[in-house]
Structure formats: structure tokens, C-alpha cells
PyMOL Python script that loads the backbone (N, CA, C, O; Angstrom):
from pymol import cmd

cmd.read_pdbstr("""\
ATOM      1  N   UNK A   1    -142.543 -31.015 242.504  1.00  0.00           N
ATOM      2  CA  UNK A   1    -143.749 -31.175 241.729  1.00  0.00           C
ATOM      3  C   UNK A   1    -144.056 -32.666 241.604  1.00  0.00           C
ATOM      4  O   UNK A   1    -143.238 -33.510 241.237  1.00  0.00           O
ATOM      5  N   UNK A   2    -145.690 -32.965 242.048  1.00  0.00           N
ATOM      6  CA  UNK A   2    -145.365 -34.425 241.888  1.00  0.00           C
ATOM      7  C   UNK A   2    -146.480 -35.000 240.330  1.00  0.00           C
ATOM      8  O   UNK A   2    -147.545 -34.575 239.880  1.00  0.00           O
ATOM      9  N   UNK A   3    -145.772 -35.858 240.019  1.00  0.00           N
ATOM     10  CA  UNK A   3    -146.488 -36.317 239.338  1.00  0.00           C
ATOM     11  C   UNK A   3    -146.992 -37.624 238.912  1.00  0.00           C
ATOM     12  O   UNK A   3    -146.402 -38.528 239.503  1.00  0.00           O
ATOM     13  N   UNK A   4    -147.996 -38.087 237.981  1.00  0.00           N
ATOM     14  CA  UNK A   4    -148.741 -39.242 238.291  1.00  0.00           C
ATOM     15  C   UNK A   4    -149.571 -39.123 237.021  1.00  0.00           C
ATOM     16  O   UNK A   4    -149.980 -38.203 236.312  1.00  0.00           O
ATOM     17  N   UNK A   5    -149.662 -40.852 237.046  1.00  0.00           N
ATOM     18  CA  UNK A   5    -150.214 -41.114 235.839  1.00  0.00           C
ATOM     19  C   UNK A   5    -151.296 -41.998 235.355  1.00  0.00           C
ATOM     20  O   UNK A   5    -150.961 -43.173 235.500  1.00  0.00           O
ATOM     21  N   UNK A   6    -152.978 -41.808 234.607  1.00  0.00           N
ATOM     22  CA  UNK A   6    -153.702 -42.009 235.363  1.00  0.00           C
ATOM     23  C   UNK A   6    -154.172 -43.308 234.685  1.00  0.00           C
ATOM     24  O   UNK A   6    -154.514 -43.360 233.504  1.00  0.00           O
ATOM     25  N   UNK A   7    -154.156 -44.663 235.788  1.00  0.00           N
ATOM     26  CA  UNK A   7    -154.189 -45.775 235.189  1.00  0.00           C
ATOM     27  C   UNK A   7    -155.685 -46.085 234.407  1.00  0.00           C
ATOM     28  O   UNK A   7    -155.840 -46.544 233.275  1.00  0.00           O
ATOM     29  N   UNK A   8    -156.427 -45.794 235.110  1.00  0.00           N
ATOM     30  CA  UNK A   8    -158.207 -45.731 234.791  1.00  0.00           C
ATOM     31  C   UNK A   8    -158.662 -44.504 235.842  1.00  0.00           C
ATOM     32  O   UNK A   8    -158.065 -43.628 236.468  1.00  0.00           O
ATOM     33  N   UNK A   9    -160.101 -44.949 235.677  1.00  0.00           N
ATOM     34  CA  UNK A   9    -161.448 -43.688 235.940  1.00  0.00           C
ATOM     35  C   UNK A   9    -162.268 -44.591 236.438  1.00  0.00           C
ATOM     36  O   UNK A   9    -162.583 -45.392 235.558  1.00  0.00           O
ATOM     37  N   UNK A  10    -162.842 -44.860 237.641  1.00  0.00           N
ATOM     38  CA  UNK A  10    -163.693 -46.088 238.127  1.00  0.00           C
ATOM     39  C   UNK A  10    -164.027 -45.366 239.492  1.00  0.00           C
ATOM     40  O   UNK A  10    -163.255 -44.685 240.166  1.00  0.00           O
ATOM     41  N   UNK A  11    -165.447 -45.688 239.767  1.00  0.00           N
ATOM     42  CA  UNK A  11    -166.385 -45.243 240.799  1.00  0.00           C
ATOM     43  C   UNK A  11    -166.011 -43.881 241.651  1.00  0.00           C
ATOM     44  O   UNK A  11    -165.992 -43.626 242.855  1.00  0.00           O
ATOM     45  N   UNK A  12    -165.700 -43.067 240.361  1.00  0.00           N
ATOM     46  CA  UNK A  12    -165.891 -41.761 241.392  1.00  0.00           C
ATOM     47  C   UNK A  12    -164.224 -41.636 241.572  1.00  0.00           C
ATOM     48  O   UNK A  12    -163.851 -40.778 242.372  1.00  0.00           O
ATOM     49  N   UNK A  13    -163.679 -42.056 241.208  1.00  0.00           N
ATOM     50  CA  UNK A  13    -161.982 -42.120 241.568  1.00  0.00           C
ATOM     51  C   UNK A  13    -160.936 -41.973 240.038  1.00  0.00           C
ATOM     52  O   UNK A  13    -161.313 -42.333 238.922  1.00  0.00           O
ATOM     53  N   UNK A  14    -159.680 -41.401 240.335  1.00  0.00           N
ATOM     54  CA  UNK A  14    -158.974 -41.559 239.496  1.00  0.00           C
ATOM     55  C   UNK A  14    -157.583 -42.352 239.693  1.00  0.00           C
ATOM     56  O   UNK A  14    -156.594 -41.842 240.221  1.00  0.00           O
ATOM     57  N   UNK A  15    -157.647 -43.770 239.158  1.00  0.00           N
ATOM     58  CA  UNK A  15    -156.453 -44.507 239.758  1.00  0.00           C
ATOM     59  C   UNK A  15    -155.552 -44.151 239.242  1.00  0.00           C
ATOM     60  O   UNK A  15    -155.513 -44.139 238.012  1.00  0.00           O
ATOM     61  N   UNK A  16    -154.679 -43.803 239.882  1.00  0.00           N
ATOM     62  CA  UNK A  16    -153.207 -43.142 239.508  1.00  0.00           C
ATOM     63  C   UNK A  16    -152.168 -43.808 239.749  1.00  0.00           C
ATOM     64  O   UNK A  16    -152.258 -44.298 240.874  1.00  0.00           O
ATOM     65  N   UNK A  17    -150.946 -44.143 239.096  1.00  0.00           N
ATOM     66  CA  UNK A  17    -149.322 -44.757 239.681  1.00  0.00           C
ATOM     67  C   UNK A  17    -148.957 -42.822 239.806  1.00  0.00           C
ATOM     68  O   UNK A  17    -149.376 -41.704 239.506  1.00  0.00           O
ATOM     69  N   UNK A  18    -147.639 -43.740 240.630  1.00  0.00           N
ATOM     70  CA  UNK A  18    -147.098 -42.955 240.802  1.00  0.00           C
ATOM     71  C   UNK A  18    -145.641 -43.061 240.377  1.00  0.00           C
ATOM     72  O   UNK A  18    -145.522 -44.230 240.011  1.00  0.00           O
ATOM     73  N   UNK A  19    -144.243 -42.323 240.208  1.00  0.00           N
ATOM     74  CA  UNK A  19    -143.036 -42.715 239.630  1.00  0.00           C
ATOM     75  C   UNK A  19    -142.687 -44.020 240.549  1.00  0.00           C
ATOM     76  O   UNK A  19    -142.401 -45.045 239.930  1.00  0.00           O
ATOM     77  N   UNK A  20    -142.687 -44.045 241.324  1.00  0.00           N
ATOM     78  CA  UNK A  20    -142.265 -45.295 242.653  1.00  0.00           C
ATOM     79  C   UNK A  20    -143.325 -46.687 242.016  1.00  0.00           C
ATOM     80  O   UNK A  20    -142.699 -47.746 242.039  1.00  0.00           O
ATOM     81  N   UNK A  21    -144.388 -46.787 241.621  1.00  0.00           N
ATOM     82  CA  UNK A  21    -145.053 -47.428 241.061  1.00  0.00           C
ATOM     83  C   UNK A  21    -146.035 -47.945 242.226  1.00  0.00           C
ATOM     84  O   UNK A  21    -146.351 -49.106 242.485  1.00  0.00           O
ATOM     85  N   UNK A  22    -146.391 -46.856 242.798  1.00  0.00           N
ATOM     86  CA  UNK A  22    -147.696 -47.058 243.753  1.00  0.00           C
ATOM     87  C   UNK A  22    -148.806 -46.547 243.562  1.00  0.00           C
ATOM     88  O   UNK A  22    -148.665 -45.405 243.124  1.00  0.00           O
ATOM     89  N   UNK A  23    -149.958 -46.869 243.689  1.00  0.00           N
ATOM     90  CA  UNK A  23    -150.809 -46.625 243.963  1.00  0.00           C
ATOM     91  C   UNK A  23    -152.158 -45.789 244.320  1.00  0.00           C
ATOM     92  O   UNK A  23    -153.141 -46.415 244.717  1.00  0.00           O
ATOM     93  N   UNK A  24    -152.199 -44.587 244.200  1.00  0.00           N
ATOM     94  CA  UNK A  24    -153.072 -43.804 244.655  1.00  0.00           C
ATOM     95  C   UNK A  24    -153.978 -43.228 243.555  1.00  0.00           C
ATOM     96  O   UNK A  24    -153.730 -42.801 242.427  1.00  0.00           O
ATOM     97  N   UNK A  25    -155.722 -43.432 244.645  1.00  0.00           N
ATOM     98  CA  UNK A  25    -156.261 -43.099 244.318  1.00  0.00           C
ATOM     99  C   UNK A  25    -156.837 -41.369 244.735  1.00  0.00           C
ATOM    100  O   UNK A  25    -156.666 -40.687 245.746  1.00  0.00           O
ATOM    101  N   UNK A  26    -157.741 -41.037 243.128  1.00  0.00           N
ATOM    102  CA  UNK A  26    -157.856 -39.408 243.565  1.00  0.00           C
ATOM    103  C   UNK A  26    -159.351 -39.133 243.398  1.00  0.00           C
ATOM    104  O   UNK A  26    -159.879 -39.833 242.534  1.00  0.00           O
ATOM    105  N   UNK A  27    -160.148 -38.269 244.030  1.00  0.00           N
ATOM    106  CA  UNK A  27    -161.293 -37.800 243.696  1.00  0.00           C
ATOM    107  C   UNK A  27    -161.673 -37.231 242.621  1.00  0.00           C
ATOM    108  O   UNK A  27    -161.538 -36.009 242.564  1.00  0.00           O
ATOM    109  N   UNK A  28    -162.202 -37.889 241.568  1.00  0.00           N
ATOM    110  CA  UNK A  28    -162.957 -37.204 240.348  1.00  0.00           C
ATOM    111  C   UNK A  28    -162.984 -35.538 240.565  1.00  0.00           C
ATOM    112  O   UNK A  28    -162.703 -34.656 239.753  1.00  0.00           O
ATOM    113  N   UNK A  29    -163.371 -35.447 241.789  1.00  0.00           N
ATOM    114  CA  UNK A  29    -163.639 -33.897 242.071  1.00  0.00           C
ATOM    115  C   UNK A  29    -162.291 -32.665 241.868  1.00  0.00           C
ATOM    116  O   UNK A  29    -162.341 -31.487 241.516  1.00  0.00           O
ATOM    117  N   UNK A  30    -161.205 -33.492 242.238  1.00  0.00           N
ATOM    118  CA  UNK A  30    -159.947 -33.113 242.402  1.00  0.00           C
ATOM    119  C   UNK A  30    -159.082 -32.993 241.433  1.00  0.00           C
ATOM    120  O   UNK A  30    -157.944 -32.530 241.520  1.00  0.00           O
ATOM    121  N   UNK A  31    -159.851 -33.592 240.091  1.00  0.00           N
ATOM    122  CA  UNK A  31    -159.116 -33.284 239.170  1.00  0.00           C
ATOM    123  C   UNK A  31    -159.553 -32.558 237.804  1.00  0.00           C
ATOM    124  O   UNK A  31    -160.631 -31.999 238.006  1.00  0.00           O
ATOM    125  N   UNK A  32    -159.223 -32.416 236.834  1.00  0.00           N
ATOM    126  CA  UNK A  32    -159.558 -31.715 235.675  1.00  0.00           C
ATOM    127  C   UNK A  32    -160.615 -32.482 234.974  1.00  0.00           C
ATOM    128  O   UNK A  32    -160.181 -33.587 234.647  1.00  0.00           O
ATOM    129  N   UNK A  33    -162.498 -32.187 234.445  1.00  0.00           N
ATOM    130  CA  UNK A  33    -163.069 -32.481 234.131  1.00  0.00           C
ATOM    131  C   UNK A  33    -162.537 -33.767 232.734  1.00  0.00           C
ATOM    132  O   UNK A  33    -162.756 -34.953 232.488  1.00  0.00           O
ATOM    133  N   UNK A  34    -161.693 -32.544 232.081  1.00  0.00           N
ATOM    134  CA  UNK A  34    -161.547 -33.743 230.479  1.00  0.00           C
ATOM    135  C   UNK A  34    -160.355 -34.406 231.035  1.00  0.00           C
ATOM    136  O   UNK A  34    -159.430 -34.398 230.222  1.00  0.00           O
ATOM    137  N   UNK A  35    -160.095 -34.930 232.062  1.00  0.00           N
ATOM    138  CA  UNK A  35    -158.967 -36.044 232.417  1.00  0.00           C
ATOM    139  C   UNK A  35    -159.441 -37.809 231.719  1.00  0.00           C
ATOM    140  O   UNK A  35    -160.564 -38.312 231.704  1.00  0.00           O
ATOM    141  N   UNK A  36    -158.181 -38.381 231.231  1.00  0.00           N
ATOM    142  CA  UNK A  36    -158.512 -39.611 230.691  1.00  0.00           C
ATOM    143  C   UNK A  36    -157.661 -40.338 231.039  1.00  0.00           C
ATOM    144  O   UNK A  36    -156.782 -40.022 231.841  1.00  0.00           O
ATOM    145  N   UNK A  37    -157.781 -41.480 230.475  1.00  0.00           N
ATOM    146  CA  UNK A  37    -156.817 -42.620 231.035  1.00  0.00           C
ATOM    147  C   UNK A  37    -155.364 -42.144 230.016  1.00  0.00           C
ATOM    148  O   UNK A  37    -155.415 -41.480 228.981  1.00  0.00           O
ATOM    149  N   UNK A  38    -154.169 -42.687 230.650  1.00  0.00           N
ATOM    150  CA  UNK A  38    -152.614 -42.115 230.033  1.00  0.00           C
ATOM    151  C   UNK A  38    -152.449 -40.914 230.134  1.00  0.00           C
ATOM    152  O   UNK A  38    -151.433 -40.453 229.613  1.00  0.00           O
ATOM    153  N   UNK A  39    -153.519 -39.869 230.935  1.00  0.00           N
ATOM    154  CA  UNK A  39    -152.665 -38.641 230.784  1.00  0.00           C
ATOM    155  C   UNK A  39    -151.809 -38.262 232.283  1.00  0.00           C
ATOM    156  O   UNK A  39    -151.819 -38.867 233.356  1.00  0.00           O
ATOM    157  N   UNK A  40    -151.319 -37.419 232.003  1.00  0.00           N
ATOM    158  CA  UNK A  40    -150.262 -37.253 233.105  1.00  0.00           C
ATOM    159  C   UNK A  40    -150.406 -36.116 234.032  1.00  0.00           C
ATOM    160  O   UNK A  40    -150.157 -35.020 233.530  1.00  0.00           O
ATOM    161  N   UNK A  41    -150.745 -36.131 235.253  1.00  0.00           N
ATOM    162  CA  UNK A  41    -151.053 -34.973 235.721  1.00  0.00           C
ATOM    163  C   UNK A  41    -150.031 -34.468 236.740  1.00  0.00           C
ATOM    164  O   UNK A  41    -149.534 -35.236 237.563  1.00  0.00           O
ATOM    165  N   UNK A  42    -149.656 -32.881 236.665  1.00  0.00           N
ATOM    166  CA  UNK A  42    -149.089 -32.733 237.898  1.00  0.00           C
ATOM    167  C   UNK A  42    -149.960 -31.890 239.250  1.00  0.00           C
ATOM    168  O   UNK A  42    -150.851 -31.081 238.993  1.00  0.00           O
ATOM    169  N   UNK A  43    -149.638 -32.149 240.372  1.00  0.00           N
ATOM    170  CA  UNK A  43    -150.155 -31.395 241.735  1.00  0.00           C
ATOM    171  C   UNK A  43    -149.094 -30.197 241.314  1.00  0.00           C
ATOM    172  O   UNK A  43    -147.894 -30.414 241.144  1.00  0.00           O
ATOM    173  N   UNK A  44    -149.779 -28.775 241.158  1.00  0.00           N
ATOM    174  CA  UNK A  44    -149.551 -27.304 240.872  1.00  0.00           C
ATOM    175  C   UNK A  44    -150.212 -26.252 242.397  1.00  0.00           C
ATOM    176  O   UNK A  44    -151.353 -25.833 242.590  1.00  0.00           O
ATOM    177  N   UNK A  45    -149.316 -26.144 243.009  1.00  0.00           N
ATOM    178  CA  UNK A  45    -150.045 -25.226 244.024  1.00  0.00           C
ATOM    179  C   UNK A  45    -151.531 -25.720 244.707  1.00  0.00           C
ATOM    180  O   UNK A  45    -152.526 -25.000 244.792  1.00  0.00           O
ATOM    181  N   UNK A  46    -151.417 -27.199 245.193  1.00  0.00           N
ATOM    182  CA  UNK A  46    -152.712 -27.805 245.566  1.00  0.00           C
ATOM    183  C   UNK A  46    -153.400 -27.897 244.231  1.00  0.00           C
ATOM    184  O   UNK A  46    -154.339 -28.581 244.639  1.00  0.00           O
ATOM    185  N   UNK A  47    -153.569 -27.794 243.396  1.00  0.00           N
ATOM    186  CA  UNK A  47    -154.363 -28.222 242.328  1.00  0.00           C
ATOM    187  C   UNK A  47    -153.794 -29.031 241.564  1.00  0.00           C
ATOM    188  O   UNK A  47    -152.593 -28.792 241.440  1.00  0.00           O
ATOM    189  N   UNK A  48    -154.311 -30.227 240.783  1.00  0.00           N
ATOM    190  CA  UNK A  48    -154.008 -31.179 239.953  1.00  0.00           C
ATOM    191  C   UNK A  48    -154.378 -30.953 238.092  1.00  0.00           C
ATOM    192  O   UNK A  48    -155.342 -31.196 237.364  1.00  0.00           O
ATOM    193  N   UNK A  49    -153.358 -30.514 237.959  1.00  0.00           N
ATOM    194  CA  UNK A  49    -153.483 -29.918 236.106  1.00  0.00           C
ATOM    195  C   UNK A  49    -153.002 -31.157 235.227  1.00  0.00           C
ATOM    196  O   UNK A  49    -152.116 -31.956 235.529  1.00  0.00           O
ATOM    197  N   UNK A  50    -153.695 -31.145 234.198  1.00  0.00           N
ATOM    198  CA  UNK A  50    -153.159 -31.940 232.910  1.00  0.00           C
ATOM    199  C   UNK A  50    -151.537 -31.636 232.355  1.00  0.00           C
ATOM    200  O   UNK A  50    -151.449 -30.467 231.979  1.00  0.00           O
ATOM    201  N   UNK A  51    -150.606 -32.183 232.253  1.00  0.00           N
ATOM    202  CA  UNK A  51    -149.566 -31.534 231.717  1.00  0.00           C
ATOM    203  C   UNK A  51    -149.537 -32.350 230.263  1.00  0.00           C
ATOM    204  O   UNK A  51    -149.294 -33.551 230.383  1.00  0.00           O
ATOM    205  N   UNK A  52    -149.704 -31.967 229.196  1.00  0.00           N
ATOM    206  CA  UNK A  52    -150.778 -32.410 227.767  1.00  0.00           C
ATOM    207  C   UNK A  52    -149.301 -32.569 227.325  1.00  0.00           C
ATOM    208  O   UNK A  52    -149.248 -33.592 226.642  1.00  0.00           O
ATOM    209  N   UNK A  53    -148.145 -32.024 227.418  1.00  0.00           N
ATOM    210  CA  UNK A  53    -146.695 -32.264 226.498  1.00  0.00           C
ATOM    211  C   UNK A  53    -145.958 -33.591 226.787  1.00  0.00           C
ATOM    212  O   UNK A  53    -145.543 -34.425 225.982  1.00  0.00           O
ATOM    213  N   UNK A  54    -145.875 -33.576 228.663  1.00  0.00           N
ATOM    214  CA  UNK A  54    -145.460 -35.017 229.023  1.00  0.00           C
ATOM    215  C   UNK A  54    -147.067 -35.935 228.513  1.00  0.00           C
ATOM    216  O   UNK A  54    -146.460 -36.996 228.660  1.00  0.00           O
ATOM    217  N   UNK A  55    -148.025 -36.251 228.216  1.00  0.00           N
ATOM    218  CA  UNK A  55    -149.093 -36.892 228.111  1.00  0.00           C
ATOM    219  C   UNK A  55    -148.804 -37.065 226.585  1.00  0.00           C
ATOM    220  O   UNK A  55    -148.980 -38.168 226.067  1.00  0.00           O
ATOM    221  N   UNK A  56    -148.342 -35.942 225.817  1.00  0.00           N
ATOM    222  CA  UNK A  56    -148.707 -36.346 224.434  1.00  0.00           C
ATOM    223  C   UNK A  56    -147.119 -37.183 224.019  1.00  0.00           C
ATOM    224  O   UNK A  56    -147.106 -38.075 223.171  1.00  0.00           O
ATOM    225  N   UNK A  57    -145.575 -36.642 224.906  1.00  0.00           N
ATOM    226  CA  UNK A  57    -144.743 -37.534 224.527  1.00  0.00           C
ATOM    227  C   UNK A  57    -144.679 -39.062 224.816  1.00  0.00           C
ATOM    228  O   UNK A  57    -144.266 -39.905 224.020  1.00  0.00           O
ATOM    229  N   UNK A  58    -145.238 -39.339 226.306  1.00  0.00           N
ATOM    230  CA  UNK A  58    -145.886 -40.613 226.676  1.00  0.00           C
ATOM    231  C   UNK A  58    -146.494 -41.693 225.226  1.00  0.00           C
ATOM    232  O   UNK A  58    -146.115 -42.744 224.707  1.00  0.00           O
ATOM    233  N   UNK A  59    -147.659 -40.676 224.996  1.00  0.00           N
ATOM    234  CA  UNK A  59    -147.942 -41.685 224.019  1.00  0.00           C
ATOM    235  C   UNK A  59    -147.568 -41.852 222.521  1.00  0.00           C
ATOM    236  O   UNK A  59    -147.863 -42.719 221.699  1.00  0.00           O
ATOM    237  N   UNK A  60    -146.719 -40.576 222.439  1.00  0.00           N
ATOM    238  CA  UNK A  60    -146.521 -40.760 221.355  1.00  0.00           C
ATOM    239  C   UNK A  60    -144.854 -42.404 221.267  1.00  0.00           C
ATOM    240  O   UNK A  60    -144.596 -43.233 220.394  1.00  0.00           O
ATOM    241  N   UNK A  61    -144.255 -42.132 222.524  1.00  0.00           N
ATOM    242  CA  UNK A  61    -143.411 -43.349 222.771  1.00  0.00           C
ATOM    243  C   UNK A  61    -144.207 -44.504 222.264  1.00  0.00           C
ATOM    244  O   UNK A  61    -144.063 -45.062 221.176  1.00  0.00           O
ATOM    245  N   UNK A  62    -144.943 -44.745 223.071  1.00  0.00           N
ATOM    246  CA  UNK A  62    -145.368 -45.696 222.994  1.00  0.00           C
ATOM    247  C   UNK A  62    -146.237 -46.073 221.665  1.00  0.00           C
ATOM    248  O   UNK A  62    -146.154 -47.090 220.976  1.00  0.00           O
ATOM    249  N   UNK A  63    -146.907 -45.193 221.547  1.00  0.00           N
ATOM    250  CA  UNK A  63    -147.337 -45.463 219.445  1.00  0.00           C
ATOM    251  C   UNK A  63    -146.074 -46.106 218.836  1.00  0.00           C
ATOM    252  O   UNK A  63    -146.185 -47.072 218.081  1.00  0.00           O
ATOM    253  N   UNK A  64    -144.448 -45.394 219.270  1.00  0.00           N
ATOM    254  CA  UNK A  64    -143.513 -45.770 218.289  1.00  0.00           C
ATOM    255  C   UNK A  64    -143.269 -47.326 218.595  1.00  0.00           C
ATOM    256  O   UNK A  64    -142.901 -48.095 217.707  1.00  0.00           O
ATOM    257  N   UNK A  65    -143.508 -47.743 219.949  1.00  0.00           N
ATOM    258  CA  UNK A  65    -143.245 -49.164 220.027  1.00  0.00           C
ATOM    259  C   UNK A  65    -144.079 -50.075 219.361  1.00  0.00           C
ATOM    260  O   UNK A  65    -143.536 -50.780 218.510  1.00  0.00           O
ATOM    261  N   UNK A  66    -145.583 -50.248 219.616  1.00  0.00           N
ATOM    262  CA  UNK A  66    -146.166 -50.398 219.124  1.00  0.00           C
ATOM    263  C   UNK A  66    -146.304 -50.902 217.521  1.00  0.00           C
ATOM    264  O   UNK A  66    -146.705 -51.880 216.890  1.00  0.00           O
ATOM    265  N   UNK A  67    -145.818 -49.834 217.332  1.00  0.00           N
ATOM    266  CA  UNK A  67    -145.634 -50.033 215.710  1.00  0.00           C
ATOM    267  C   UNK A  67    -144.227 -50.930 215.461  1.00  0.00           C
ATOM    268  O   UNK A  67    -144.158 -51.622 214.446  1.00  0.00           O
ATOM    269  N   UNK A  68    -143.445 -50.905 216.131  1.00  0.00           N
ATOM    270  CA  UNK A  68    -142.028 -51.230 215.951  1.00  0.00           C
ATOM    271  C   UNK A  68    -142.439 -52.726 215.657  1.00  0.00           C
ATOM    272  O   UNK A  68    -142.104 -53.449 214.719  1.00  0.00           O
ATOM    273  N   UNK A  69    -143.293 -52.985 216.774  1.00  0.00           N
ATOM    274  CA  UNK A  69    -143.904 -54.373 217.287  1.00  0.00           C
ATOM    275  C   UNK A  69    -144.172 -55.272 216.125  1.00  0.00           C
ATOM    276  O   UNK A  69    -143.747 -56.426 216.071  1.00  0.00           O
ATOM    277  N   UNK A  70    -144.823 -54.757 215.288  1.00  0.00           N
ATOM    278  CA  UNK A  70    -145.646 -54.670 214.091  1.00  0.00           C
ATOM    279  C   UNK A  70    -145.084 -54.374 212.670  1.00  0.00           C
ATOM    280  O   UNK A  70    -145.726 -54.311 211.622  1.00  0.00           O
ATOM    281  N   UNK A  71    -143.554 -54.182 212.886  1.00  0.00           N
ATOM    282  CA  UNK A  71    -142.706 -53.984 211.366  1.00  0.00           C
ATOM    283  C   UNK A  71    -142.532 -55.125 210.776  1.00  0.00           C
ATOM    284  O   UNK A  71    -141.952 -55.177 209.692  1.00  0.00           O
TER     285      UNK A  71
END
""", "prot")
cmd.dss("prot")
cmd.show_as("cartoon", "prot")
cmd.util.cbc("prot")
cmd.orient("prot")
């Protein structure tokens, strides 16, 4: 299962890293309408789904740093 994570949303594209920390871009078309920047998507049987649990622990990490930052 691969997965990827989406850096921005710019001209029709969704810039994505990948775990290796490369690069690829994806077709707006190709992916899930309410896709945003930080969420995490996996490729499911040729289709590209939101996986909202890794997306919501992602940020919730990072909220905790954030704040840590800031104690």
C-alpha cells in the first residue's frame, strides 16, 4: 500500500512526498474532491483515498510539538 503526503494543491496538481522523501506529483482528478494540504492518502486498488486516522494522528503530533515549542 503506498502512501503519500500532500505537500500543497497548485495548478491542477497535488504535490505529494513520498516516505523516501520524493516527489510526486498527482492529478486533481485522481484524487478525492475534499483533499487538503497534510492529509495523507493511500493508493487502494488504483484509487487514491483519504486515510483521515493517519492524517488526524499526523497532525495531531505535530499540534503537540508546536505547543511544546511554546511552553
Amino acid at each position: 500500500m503506498k502512501r503519500l503526503i500532500v505537500d500543497r494543491l497548485e495548478n491542477n496538481y497535488a504535490v505529494c512526498e513520498t516516505k523516501a522523501n520524493t516527489v510526486i506529483h498527482i492529478p486533481m482528478t485522481e484524487i478525492p474532491n475534499n483533499t487538503k494540504e497534510g492529509d495523507v492518502l493511500m493508493l487502494m486498488e488504483g484509487k487514491y483515498v483519504i486515510d483521515t486516522i493517519d492524517t488526524n494522528t499526523r497532525k495531531e503530533r505535530i499540534r503537540d510539538k508546536i505547543n511544546r515549542l511554546f511552553e
